[in-house]
C-alpha positions in Angstrom: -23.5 -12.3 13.9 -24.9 -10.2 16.5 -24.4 -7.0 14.9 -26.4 -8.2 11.6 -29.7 -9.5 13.7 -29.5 -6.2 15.7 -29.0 -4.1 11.7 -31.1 -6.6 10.3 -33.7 -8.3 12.6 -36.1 -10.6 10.8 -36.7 -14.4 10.0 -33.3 -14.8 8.9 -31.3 -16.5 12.2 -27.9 -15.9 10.6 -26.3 -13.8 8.3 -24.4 -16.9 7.2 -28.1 -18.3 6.0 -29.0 -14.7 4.0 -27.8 -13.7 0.4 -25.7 -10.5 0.1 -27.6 -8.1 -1.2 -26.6 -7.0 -4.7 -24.7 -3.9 -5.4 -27.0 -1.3 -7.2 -25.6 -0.3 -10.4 -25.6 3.4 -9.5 -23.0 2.5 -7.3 -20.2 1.8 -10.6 -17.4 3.8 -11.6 -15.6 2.7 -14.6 -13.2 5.1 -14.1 -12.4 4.3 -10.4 -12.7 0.8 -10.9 -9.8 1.3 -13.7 -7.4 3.7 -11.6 -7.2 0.9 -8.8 -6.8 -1.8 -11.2 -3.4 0.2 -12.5 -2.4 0.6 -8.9 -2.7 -3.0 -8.0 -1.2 -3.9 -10.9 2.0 -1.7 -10.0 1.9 -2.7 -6.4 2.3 -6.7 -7.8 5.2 -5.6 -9.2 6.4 -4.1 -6.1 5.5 -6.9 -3.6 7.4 -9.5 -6.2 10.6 -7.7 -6.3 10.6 -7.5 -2.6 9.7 -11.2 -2.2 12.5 -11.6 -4.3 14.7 -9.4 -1.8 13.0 -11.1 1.5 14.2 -15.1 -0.2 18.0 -13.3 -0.2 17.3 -12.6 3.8 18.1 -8.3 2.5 15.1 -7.8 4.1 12.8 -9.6 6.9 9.7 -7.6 6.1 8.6 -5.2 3.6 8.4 -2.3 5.7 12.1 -2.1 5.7 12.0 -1.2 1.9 11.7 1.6 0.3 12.0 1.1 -3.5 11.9 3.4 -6.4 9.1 2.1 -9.0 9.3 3.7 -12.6 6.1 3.7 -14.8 6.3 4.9 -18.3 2.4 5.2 -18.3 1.8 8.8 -17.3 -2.2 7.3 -16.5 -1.2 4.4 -14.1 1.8 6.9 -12.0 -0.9 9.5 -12.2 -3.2 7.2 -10.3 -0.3 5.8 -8.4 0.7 9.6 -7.1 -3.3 10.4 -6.4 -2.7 7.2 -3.3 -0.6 6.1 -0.5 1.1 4.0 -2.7 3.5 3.6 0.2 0.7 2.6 2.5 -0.2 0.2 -0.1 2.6 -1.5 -0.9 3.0 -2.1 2.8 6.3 -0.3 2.5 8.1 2.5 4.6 8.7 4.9 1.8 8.4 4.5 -2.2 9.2 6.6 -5.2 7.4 7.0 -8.4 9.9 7.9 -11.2 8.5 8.5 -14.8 12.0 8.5 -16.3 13.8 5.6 -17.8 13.8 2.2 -15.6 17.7 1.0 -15.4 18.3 -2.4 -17.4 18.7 -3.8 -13.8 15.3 -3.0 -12.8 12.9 -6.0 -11.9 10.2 -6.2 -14.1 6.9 -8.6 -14.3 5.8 -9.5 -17.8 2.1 -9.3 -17.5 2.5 -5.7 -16.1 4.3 -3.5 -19.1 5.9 -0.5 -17.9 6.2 -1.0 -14.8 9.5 -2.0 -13.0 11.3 -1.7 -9.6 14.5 -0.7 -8.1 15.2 -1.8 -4.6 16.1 0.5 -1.8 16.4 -0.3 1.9 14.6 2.0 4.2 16.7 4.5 6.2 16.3 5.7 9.2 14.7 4.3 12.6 12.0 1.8 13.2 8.7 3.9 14.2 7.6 2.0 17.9 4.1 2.6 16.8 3.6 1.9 12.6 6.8 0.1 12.1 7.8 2.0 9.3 11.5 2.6 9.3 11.6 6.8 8.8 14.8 9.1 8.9 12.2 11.6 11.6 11.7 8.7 14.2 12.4 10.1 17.5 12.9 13.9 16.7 9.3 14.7 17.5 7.6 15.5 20.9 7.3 11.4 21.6 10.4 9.6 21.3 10.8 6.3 19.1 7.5 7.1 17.0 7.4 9.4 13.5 5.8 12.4 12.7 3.0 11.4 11.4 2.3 9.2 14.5 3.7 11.6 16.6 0.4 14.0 15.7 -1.9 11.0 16.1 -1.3 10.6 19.9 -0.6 14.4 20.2 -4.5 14.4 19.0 -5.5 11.8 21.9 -4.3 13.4 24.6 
């Protein structure tokens, strides 16, 4: 609230009372607007299989996975590969395969193409991101990973 009256001062006492203003057409990408509606799409799949492995009690939280997805689209593991998709998924590692899915894979049926192998995450839990890493603890500050590790090598 305070930070909109000091950005926006004016009759307007709240920005709960003032309409948003609307998004200039300029501002549209079709084409990024379609990459991220691909990746979602692919990272439903991925949070329902592990929803699926968290009700069996394999895993507590989704960090401790690290699946393998397969995408027969080259477009949607393209735009899968250009992002974090680990990040994303809310995962500690993931793989994008563009072979063959195994029969076994779990699949959604409103997302063709895609489908998910489960993997458990190897390795140590990171005492700063969570993510469960096979480098935690061989860096400069033990119990965090490497990419951490450079993040509070950068603070001090």
């Amino acid at each position: 609230e305070e930070v909109w009256l000091e950005r926006f001062p004016g009759d307007a006492s709240s920005v709960h009372l003032v309409d948003m203003p609307e998004t200039p057409e300029s501002w549209r990408d079709a084409d990024l607007a379609a990459k991220w509606a691909k990746v979602r799409a692919a990272r439903r799949v991925v949070t329902a299989a592990l929803e699926v492995q968290r009700v069996e009690k394999v895993i507590g939280a989704s960090l401790e996975a690290a699946p393998i997805v397969y995408v027969a689209n080259d477009e949607q593991r393209a735009a899968l590969e250009s992002v974090s998709f680990d990040d994303i998924s809310i995962t500690s590692q993931i793989r994008i395969s563009g072979d063959a899915a195994p029969q076994e894979a779990f699949r959604l049926p409103e997302v063709e193409g895609v489908a998910v192998v489960f993997a458990k995450a190897e390795g140590a839990k990171c005492e700063r991101c969570w993510k469960v890493l096979s480098d935690v603890g061989t860096h400069s500050h033990p119990g965090i990973c490497k990419r951490c590790d450079e993040a509070v090598s950068d603070l001090a």
